[in-house]
Structures are given as structure tokens and as C-alpha cells.
C-alpha positions as CSV (number, residue, x, y, z in Angstrom):
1,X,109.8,187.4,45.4
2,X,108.6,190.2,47.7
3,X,107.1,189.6,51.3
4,X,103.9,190.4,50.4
5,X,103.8,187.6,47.8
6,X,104.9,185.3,50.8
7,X,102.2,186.5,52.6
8,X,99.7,185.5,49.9
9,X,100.7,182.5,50.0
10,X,100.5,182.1,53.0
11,X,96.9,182.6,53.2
12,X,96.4,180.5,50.2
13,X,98.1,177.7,52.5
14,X,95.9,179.0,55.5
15,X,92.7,179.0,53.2
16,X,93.5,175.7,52.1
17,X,94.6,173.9,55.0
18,X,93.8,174.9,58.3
19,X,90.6,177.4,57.5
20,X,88.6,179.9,60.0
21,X,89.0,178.8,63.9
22,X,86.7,181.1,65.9
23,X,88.3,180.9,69.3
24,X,92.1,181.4,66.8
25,X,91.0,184.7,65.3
26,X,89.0,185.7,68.4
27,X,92.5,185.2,70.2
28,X,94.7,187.3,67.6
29,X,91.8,190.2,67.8
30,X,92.0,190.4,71.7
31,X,95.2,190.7,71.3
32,X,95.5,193.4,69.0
33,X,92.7,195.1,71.6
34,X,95.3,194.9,74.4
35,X,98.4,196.2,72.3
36,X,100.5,193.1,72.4
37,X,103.0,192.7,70.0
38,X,102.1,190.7,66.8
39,X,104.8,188.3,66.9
40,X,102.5,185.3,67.4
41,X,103.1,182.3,65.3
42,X,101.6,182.6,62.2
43,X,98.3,180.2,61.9
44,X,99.9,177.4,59.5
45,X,102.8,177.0,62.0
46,X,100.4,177.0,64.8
47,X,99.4,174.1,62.8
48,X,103.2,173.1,62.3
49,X,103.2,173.1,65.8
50,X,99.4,171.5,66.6
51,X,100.7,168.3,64.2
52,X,103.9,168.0,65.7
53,X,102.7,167.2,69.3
54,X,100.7,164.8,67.9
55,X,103.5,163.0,66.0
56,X,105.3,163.0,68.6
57,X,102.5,161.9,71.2
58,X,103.2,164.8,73.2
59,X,101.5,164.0,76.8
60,X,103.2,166.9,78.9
61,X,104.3,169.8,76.9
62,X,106.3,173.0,78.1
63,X,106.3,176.1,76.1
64,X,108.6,179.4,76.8
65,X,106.9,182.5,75.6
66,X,103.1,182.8,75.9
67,X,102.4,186.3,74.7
68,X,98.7,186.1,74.1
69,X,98.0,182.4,74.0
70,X,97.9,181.8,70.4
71,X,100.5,179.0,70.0
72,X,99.4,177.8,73.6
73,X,95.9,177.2,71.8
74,X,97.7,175.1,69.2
75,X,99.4,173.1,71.3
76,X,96.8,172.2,74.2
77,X,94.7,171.3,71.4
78,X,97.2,168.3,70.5
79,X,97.1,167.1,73.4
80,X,95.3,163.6,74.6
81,X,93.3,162.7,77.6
82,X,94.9,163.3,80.7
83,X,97.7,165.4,79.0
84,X,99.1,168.6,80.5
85,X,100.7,171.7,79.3
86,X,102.9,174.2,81.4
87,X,103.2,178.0,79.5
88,X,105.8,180.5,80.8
89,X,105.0,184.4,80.1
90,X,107.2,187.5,81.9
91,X,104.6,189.7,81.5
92,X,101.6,190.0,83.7
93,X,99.8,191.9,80.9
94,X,100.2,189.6,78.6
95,X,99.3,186.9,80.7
96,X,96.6,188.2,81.5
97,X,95.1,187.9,77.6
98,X,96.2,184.6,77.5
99,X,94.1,183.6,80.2
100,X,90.7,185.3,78.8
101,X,92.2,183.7,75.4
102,X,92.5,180.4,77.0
103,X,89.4,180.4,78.6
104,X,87.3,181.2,75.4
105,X,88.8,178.5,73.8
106,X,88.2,175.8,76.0
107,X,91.5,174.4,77.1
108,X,92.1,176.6,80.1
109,X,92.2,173.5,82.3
110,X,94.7,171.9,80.6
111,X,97.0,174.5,80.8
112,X,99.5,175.5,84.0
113,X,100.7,179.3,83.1
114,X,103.2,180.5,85.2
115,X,103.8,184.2,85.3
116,X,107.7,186.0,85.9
117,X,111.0,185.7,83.8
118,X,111.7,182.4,82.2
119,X,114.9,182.2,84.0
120,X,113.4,182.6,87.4
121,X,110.6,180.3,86.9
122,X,112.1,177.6,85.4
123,X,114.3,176.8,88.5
124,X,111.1,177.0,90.5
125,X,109.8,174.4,87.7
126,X,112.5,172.1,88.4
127,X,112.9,171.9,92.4
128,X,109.1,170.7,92.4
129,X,110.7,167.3,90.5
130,X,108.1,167.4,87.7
131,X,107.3,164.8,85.5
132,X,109.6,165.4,82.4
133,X,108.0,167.3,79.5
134,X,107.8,164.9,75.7
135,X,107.8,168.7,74.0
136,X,108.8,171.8,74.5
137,X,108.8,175.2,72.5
138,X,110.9,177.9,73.1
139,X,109.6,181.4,72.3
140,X,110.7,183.6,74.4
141,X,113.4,186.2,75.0
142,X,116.1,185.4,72.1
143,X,118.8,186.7,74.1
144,X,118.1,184.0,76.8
145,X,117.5,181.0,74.5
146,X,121.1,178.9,75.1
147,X,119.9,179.4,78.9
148,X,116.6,178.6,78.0
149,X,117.7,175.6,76.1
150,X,119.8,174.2,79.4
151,X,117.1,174.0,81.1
152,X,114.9,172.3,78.4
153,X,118.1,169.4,78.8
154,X,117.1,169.1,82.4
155,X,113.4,169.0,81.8
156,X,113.1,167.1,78.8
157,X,112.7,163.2,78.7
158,X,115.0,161.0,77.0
159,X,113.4,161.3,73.9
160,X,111.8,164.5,73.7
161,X,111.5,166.8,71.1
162,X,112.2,170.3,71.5
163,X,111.5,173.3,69.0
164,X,113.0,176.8,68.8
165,X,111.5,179.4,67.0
166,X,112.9,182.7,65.0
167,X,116.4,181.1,64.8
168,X,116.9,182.9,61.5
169,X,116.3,186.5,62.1
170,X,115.8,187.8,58.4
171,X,119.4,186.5,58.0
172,X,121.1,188.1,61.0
173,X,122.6,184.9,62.6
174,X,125.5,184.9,59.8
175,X,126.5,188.5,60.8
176,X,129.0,188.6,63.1
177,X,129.3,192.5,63.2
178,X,125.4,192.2,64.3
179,X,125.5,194.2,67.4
180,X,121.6,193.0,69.0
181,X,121.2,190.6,71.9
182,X,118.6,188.5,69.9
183,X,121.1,187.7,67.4
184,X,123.6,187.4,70.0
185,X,121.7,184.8,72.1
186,X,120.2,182.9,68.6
187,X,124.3,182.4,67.5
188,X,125.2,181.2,71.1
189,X,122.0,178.7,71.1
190,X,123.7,177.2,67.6
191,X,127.1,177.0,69.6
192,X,125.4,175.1,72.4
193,X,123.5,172.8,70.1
194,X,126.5,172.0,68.3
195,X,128.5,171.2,70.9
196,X,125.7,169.7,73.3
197,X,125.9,165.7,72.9
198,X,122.8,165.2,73.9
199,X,121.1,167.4,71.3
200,X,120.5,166.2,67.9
201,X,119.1,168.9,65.6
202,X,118.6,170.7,62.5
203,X,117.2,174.2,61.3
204,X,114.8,174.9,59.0
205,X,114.4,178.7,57.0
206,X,111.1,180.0,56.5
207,X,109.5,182.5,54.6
208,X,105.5,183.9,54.6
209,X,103.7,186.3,56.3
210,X,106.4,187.0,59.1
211,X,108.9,187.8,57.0
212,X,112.4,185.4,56.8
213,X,112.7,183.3,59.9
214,X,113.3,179.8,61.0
215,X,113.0,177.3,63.6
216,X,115.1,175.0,64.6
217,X,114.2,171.6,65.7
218,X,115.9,168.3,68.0
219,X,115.4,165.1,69.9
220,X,116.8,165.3,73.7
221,X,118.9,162.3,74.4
222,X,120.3,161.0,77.5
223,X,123.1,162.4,79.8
């Protein structure tokens, strides 16, 4: 099948099941308005995403990659009274639109976004002894995500779940000759969950309206 069929069904599967969300497409416009990139989640994973961290009874969530807020939307959204949800984004630009998007959509005070390079911020993160996370999503930088991942070890709970997206890359990760840092960094995240005993996970291909991708997902277990 081609990509656009995937992406008609996709919107059949959006149409169907999660439907028009105001502050959602209100987000993805103001987006588009500021010239991020469209690389957000696409709106049934949002909901992927949205029913996971309530599976899981997500209280304290962290998520790597803010871009505009769209995922971040999902996610607050899941969680329950009291709960908390730290978002990490490089760019100032973008953070800025996340804010605005935030705001709009009514979970801006549930939400802690922290602005500078993941790998800068999430040592900050850590010296301030924070409660440990129940989720986190990784969605930044794919060159960084093993070092991403680490950190996720030392911030996670015994028990948490942890979810990395575009682990796929249109089929790139089986190329060894693939010269790019994203694939680089996606193949050395698969070495370190391998090889990491405290990781169990699994990866899941995807296909629909961005393309062939995948996510990966796993439960943190103890040192």
C-alpha cells in the first residue's frame, strides 16, 4: 500500500476514535504559524500515548522533546489530581509555542517545561533529588537517545514505563552502511536496551500518516 492510503486510514481511525479536540488542532495550527517542524505525534498516538499514562497510573510523568506541546497536551491530560508532568525542549522558540499551546489548553499548571539541551538539563533534573517519574517519553534528539535513556534509568521508579518514539526510521535501523546520527544514536539505544538488565522492552513498527516508524516500549526495573 502507498503512504497516502496509510494516511487515510489513519483519519478513518482519527474520525472514529479520538474525533475533533479544539485546543489539539488549535495547537498543530499555531504551530504551523510559527514554522516548527511537523514531526508531532500524530493524533491517534497522542491518544496511544493519552491511554497509556492512564494504564499505567502515571502520577509524575517526564517527556524529552516538547516541540510545540502537542504530545505534552496528551499526556497532562492523563494525568490525575495532584499529578505532575516535567517537559524538556532545546529550543527557546519552540518553547515558547508550547507555552501559548499549553496555556490555551488548560493544563499549563500541571506542567514544569524546562528550556536548554536535554543533556544539560537532565543533570540539573537529577541533583534537585526529584521524586522519580512512573512514565517517561523520549522524543528528542535521536542521536542522543542511549544518553537520554541512562538518564531515564536514574529517574525512573522501579516500575516505570518508559516509551521511545521513531525507533524505526522508514527502515534505516537495519542499515549498517547508514551514515546519519539519528540512525546512529536509534541502533546504539537498541544496544543499550539489550544489554541493560534493568530494561525489559519490545518495539513495535508503525505505519499511517508519518510514514514507517516505530516506538519502542519497556518497564524500568531495579538496579
Amino acid at each position: 500500500m502507498s503512504r497516502e492510503r496509510y494516511a487515510a486510514i489513519d483519519a478513518f481511525l482519527v474520525d472514529a476514535l479520538v474525533g475533533d479536540d479544539p485546543a489539539l488542532t488549535a495547537a498543530l495550527e499555531a504551530n504551523a504559524r510559527a514554522g516548527l517542524p511537523s514531526i508531532d505525534v500524530a493524533p491517534n498516538q497522542g491518544k496511544l500515548l493519552h491511554l497509556l499514562a492512564r494504564v499505567s497510573g502515571a502520577q509524575r510523568i517526564l517527556e524529552l522533546g516538547t516541540l510545540g506541546g502537542y504530545s505534552t497536551i496528551w499526556l497532562a491530560r492523563a494525568l490525575p489530581a495532584g499529578g505532575a508532568l516535567v517537559t524538556v525542549e532545546a529550543d527557546p522558540r519552540h518553547a515558547e509555542v508550547a507555552r501559548d499551546n499549553l496555556s490555551r489548553a488548560g493544563v499549563d499548571a500541571l506542567v514544569d517545561l524546562r528550556v536548554g539541551p536535554g543533556l544539560e538539563v537532565l543533570p540539573a533534573l537529577a541533583a534537585e533529588s526529584p521524586e522519580p517519574f512512573d512514565l517517561i517519553f523520549v522524543d528528542a534528539d535521536k542521536a542522543s537517545t542511549a544518553d537520554y535513556v541512562r538518564w531515564a534509568l536514574d529517574l525512573g521508579r522501579p516500575g516505570a514505563l518508559l516509551i521511545v518514539d521513531n525507533v524505526v526510521r522508514g527502515g534505516a535501523i537495519i542499515d549498517e552502511g547508514d551514515p546519519g546520527p539519528s540512525v546512529a544514536g536509534i541502533r546504539r539505544f537498541f544496544a543499550l536496551a539489550a544489554a541493560e538488565p534493568r530494561l525489559d522492552a519490545t518495539a513495535i513498527q508503525t505505519v499511517g500518516l508519518k510514514g514507517h516508524d516505530g516506538f519502542a516500549l519497556a518497564i524500568i526495573g531495579r538496579a
